[in-house]
PyMOL Python script that loads the backbone (N, CA, C, O; Angstrom):
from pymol import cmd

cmd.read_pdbstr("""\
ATOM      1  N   UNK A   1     179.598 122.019 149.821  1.00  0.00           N
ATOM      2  CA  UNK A   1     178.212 121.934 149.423  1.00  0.00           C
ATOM      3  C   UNK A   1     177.781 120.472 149.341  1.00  0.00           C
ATOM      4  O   UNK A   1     176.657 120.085 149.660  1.00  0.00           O
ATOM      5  N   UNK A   2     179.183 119.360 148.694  1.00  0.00           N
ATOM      6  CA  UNK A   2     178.109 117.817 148.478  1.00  0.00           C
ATOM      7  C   UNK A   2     178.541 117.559 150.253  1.00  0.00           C
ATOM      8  O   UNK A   2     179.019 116.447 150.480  1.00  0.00           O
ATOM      9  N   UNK A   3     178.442 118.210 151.089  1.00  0.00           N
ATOM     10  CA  UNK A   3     179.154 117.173 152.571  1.00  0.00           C
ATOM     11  C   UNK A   3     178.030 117.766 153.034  1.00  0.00           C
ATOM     12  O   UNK A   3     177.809 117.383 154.182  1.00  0.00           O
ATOM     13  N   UNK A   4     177.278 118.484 152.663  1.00  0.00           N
ATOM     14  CA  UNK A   4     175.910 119.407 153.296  1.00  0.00           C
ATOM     15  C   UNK A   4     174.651 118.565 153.242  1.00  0.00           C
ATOM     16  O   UNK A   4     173.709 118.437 154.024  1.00  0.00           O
ATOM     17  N   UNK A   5     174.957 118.006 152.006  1.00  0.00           N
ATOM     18  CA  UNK A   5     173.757 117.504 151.243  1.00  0.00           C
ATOM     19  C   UNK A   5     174.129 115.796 151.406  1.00  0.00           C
ATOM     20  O   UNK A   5     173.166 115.169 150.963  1.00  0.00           O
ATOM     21  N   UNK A   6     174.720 115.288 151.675  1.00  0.00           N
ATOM     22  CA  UNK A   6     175.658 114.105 152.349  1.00  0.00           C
ATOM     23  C   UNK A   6     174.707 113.778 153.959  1.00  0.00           C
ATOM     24  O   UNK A   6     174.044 112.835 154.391  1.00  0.00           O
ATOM     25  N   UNK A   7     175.132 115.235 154.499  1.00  0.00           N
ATOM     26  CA  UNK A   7     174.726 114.863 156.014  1.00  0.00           C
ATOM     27  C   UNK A   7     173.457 115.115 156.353  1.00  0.00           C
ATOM     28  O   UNK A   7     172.993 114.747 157.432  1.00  0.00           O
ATOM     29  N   UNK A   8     172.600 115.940 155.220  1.00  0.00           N
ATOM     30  CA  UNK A   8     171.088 116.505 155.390  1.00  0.00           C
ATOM     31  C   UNK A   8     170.672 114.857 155.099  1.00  0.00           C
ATOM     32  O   UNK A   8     169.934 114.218 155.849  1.00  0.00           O
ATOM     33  N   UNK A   9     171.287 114.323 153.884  1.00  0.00           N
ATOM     34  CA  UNK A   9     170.417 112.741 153.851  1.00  0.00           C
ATOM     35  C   UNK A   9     170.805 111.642 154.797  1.00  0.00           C
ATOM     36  O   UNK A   9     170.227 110.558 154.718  1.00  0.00           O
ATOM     37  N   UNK A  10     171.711 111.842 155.656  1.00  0.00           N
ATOM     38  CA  UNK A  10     172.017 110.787 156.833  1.00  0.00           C
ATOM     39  C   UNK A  10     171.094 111.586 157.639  1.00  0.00           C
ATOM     40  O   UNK A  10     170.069 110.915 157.520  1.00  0.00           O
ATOM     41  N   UNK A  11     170.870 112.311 158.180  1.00  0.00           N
ATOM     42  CA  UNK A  11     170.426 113.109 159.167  1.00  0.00           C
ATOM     43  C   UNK A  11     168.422 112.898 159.026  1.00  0.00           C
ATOM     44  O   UNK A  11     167.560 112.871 159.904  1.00  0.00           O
ATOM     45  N   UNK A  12     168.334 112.786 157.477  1.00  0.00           N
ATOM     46  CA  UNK A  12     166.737 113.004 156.881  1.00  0.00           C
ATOM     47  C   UNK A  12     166.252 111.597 157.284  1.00  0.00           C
ATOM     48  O   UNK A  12     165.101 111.340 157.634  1.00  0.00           O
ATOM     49  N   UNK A  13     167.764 110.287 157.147  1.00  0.00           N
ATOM     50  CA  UNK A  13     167.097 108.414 156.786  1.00  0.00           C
ATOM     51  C   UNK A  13     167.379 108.283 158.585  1.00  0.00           C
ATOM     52  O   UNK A  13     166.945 107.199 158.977  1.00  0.00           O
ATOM     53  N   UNK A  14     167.807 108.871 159.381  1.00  0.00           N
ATOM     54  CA  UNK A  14     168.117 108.878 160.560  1.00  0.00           C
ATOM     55  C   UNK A  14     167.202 108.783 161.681  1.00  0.00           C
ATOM     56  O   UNK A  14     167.238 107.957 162.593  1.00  0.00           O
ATOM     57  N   UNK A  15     166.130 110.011 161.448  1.00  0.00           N
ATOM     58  CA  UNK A  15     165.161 110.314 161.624  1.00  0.00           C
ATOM     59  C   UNK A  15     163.950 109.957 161.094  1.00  0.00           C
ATOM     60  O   UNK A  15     163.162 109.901 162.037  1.00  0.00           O
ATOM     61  N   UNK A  16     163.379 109.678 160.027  1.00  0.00           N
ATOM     62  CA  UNK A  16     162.197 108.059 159.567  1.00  0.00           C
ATOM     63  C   UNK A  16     162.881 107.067 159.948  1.00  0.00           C
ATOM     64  O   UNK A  16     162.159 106.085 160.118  1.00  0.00           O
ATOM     65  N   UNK A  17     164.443 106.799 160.256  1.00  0.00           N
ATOM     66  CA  UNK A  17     164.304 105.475 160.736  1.00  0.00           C
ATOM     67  C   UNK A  17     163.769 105.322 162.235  1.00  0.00           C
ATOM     68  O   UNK A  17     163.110 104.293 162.383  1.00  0.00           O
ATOM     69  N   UNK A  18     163.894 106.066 163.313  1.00  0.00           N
ATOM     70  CA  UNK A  18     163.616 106.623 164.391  1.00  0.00           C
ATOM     71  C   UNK A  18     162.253 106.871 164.882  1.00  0.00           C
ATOM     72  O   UNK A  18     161.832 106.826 166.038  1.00  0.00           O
ATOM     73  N   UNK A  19     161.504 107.202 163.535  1.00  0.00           N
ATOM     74  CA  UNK A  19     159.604 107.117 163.703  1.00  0.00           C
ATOM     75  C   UNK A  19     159.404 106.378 163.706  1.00  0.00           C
ATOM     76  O   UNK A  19     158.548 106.115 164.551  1.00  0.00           O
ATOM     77  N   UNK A  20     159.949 105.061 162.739  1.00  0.00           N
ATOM     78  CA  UNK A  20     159.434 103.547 162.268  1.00  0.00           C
ATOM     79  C   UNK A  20     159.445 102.788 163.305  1.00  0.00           C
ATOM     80  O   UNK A  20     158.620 101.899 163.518  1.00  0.00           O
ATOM     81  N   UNK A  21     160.710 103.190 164.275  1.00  0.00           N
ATOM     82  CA  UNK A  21     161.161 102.139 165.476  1.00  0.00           C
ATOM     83  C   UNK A  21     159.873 102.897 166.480  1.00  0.00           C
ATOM     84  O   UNK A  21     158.939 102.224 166.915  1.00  0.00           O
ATOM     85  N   UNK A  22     159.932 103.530 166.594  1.00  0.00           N
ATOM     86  CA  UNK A  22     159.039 104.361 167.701  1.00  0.00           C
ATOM     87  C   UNK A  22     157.158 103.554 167.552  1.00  0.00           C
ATOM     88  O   UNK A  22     156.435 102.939 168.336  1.00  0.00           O
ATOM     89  N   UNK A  23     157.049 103.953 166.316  1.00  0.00           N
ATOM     90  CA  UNK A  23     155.992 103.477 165.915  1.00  0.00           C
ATOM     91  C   UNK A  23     155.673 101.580 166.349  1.00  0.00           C
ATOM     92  O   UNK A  23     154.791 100.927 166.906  1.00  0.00           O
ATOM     93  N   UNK A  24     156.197 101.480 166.087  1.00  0.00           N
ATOM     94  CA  UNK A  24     156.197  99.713 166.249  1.00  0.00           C
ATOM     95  C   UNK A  24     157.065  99.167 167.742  1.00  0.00           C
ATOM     96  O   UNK A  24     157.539  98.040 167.884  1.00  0.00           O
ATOM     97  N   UNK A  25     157.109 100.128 168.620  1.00  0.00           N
ATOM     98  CA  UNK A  25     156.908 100.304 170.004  1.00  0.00           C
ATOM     99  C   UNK A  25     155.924 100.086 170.315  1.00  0.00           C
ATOM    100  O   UNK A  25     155.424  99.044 170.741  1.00  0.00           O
ATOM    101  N   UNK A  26     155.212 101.817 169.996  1.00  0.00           N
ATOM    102  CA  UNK A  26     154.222 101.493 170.828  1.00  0.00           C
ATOM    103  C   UNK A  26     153.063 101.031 170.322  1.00  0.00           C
ATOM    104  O   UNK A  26     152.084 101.392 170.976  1.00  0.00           O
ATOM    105  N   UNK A  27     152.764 100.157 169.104  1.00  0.00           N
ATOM    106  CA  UNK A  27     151.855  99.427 168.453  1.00  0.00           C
ATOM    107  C   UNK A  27     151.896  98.099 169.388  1.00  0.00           C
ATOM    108  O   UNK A  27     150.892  97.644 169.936  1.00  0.00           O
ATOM    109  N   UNK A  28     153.624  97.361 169.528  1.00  0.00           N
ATOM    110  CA  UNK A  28     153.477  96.565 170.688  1.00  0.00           C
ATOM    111  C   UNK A  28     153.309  96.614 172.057  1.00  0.00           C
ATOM    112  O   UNK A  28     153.011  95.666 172.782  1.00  0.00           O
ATOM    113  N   UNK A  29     153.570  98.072 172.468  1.00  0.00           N
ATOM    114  CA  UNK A  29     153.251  97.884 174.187  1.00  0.00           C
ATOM    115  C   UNK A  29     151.569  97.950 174.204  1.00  0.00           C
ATOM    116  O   UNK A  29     151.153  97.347 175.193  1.00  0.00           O
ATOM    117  N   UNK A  30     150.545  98.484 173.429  1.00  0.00           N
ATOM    118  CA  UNK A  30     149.516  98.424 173.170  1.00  0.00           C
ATOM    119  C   UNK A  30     148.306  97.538 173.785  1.00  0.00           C
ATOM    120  O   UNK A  30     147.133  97.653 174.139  1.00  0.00           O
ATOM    121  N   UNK A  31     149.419  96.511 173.677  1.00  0.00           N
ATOM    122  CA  UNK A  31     148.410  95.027 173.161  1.00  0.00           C
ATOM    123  C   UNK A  31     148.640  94.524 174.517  1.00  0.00           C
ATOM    124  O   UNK A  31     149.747  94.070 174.811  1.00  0.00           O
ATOM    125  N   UNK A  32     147.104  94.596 175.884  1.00  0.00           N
ATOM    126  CA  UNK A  32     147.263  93.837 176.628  1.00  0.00           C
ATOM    127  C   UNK A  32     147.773  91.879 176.294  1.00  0.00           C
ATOM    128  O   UNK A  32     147.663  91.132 175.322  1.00  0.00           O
ATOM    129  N   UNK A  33     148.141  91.782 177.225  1.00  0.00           N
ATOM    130  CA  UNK A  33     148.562  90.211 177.151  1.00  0.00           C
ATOM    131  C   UNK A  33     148.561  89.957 178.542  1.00  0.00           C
ATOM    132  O   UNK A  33     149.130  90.677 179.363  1.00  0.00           O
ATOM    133  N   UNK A  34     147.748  88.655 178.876  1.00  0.00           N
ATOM    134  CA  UNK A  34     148.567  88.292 180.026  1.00  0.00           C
ATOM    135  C   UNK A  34     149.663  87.410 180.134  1.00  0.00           C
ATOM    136  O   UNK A  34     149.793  86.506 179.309  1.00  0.00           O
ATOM    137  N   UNK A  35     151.052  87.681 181.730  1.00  0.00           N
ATOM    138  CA  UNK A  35     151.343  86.861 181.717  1.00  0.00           C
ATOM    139  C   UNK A  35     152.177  85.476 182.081  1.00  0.00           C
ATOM    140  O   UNK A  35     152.316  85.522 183.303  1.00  0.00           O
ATOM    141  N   UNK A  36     152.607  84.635 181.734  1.00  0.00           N
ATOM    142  CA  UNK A  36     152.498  83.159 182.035  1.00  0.00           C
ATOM    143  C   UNK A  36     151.930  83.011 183.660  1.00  0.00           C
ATOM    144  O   UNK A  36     152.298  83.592 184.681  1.00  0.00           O
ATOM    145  N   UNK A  37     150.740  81.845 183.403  1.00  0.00           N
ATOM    146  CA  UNK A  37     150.724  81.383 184.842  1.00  0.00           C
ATOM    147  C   UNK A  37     149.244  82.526 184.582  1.00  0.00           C
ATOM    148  O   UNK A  37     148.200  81.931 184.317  1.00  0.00           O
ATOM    149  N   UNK A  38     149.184  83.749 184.641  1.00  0.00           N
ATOM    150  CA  UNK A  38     148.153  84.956 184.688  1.00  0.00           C
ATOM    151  C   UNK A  38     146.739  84.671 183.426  1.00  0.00           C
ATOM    152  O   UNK A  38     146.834  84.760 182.202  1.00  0.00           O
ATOM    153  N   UNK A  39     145.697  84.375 184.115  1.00  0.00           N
ATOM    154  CA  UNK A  39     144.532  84.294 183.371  1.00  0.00           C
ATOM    155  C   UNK A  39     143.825  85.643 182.616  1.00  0.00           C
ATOM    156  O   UNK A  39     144.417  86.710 182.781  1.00  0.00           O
ATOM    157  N   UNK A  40     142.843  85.646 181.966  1.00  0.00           N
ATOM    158  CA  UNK A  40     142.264  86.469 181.657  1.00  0.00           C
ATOM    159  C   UNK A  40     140.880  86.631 182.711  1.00  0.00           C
ATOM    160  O   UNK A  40     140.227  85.740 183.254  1.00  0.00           O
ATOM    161  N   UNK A  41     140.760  87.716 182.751  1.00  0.00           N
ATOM    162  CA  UNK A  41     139.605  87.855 183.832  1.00  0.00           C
ATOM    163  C   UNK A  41     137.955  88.442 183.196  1.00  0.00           C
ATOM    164  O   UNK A  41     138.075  89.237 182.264  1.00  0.00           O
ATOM    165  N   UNK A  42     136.834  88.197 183.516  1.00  0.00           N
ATOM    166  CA  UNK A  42     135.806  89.272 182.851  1.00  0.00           C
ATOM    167  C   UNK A  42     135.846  90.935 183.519  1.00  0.00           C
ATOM    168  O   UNK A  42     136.547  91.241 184.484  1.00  0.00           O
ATOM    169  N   UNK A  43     134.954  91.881 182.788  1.00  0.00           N
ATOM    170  CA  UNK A  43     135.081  93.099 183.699  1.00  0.00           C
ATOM    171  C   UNK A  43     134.086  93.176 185.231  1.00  0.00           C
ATOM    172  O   UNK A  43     134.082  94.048 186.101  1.00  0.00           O
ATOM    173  N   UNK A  44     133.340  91.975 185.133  1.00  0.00           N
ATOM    174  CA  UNK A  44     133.101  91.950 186.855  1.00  0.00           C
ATOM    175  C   UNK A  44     133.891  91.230 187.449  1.00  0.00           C
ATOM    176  O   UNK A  44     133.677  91.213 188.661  1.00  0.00           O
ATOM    177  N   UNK A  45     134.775  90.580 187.095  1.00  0.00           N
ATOM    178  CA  UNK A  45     136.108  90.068 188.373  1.00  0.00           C
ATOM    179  C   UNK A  45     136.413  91.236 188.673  1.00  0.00           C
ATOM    180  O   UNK A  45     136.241  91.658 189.816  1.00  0.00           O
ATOM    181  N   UNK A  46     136.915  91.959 187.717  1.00  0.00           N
ATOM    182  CA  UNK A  46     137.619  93.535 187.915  1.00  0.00           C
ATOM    183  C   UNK A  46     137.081  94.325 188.698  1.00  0.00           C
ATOM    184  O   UNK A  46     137.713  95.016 189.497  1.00  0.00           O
ATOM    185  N   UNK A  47     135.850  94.327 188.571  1.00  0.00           N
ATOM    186  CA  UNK A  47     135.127  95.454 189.641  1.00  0.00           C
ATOM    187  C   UNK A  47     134.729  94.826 190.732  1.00  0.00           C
ATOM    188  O   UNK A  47     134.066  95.551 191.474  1.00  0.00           O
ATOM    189  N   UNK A  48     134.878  93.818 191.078  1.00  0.00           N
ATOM    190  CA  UNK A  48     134.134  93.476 192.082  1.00  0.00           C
ATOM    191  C   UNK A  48     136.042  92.795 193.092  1.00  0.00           C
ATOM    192  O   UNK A  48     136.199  92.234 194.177  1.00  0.00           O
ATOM    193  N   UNK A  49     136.906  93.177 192.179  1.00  0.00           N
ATOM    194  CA  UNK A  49     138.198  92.956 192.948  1.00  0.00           C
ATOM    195  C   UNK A  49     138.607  94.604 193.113  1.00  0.00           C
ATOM    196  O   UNK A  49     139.786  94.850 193.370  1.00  0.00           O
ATOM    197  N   UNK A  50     137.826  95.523 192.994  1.00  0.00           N
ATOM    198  CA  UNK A  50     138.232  96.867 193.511  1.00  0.00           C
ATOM    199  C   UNK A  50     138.874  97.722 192.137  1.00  0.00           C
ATOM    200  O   UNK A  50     139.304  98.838 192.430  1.00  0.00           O
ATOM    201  N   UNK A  51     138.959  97.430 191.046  1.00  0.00           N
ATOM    202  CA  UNK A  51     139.359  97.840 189.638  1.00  0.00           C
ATOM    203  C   UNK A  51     138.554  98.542 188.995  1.00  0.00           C
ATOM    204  O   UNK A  51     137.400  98.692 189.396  1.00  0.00           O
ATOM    205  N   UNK A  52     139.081  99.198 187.691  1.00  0.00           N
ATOM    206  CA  UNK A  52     138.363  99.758 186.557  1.00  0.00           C
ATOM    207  C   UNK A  52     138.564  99.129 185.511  1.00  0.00           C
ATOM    208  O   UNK A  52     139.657  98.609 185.288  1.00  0.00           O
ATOM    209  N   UNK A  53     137.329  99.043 184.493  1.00  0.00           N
ATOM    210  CA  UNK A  53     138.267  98.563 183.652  1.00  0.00           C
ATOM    211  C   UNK A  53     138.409 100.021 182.070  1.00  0.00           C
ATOM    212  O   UNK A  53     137.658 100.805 181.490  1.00  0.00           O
ATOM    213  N   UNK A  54     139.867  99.602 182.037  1.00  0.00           N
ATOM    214  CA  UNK A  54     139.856 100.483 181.523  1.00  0.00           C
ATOM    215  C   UNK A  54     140.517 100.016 179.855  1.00  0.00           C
ATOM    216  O   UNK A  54     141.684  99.634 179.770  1.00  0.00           O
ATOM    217  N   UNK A  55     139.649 100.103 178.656  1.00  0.00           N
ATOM    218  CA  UNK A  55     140.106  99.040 176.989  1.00  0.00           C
ATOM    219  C   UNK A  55     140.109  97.725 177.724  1.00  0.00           C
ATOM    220  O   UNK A  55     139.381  97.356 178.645  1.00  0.00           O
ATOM    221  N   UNK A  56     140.774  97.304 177.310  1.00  0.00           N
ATOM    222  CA  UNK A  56     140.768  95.604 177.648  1.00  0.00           C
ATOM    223  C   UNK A  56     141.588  94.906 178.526  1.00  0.00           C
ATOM    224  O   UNK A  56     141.846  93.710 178.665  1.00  0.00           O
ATOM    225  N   UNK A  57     142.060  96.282 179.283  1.00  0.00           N
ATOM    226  CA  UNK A  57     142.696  96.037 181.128  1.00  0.00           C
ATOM    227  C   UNK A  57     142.020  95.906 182.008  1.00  0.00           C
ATOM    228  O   UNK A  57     140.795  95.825 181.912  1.00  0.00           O
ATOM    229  N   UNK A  58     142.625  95.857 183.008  1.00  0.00           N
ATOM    230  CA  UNK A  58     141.869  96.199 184.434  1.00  0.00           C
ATOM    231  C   UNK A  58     142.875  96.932 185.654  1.00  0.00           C
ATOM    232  O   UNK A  58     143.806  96.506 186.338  1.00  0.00           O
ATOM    233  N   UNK A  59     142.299  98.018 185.562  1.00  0.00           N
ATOM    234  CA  UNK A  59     143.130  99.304 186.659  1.00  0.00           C
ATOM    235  C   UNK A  59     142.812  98.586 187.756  1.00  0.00           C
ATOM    236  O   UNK A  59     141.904  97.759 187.849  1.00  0.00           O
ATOM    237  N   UNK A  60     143.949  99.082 188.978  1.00  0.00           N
ATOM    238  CA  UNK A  60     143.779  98.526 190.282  1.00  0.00           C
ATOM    239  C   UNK A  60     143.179  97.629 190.711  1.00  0.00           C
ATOM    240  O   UNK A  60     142.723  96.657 190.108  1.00  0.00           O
ATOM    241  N   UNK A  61     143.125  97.936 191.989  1.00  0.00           N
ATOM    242  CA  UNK A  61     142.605  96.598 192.520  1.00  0.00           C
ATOM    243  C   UNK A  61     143.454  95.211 192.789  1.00  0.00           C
ATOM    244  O   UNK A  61     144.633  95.210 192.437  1.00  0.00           O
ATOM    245  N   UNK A  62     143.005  94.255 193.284  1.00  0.00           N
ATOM    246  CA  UNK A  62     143.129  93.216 193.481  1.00  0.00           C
ATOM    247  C   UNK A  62     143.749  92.507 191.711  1.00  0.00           C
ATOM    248  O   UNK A  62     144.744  91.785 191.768  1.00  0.00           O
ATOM    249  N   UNK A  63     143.257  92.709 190.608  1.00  0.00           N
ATOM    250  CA  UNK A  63     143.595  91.797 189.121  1.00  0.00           C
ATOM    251  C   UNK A  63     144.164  93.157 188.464  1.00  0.00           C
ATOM    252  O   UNK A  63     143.599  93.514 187.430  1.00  0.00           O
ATOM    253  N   UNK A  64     145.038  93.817 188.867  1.00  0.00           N
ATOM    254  CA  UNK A  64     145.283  95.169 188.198  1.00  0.00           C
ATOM    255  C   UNK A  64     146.542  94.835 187.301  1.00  0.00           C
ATOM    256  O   UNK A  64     147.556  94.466 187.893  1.00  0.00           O
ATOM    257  N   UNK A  65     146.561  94.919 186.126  1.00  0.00           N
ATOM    258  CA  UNK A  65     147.169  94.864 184.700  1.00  0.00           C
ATOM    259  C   UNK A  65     146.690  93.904 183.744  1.00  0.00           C
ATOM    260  O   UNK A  65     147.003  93.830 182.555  1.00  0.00           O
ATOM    261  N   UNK A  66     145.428  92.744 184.776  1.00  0.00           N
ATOM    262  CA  UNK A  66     145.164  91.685 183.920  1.00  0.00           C
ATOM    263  C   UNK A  66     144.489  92.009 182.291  1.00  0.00           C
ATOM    264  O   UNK A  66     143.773  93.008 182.228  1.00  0.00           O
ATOM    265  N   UNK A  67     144.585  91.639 181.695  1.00  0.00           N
ATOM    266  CA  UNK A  67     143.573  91.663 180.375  1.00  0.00           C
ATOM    267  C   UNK A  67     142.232  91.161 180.778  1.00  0.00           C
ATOM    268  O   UNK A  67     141.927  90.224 181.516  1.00  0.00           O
ATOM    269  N   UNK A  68     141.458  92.063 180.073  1.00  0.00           N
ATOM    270  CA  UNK A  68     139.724  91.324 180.389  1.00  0.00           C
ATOM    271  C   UNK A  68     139.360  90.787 178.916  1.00  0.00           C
ATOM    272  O   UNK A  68     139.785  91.184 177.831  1.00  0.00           O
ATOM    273  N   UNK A  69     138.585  89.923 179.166  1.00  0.00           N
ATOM    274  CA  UNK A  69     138.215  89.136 178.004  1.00  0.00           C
ATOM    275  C   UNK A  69     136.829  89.570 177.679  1.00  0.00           C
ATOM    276  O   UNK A  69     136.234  89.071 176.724  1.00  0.00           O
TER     277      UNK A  69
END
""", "prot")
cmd.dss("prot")
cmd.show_as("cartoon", "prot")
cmd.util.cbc("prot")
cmd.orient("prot")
């Protein structure tokens, strides 16, 4: 019974530790950046280089992953 209740709380801190990491993933992949050497572009560079812009990227095209400012 205590090896039950032993492995339910490794198993319980195992798993919130596992959200926390997850979480603060993808809080950082989030965040356009450009980079080194890579400018920031406006959203008519973007469209007018064949892109969308899509939040504060720019889909395809010619500047496609840049950050728009």
């Amino acid at each position: 019974m205590r090896i039950r209740r032993i492995l339910a709380a490794v198993f319980a801190t195992a798993a919130l530790a596992g959200l926390g990491l997850t979480g603060a993933a993808t809080a950082t992949a989030a965040t356009p950046s450009p980079t080194p050497g890579q400018h920031w572009i406006t959203s008519e560079q973007c469209k007018e280089g064949g892109g969308t812009q899509e939040g504060f990227t720019c889909k395809g095209g010619t500047y496609d992953g840049r950050g728009i400012d």
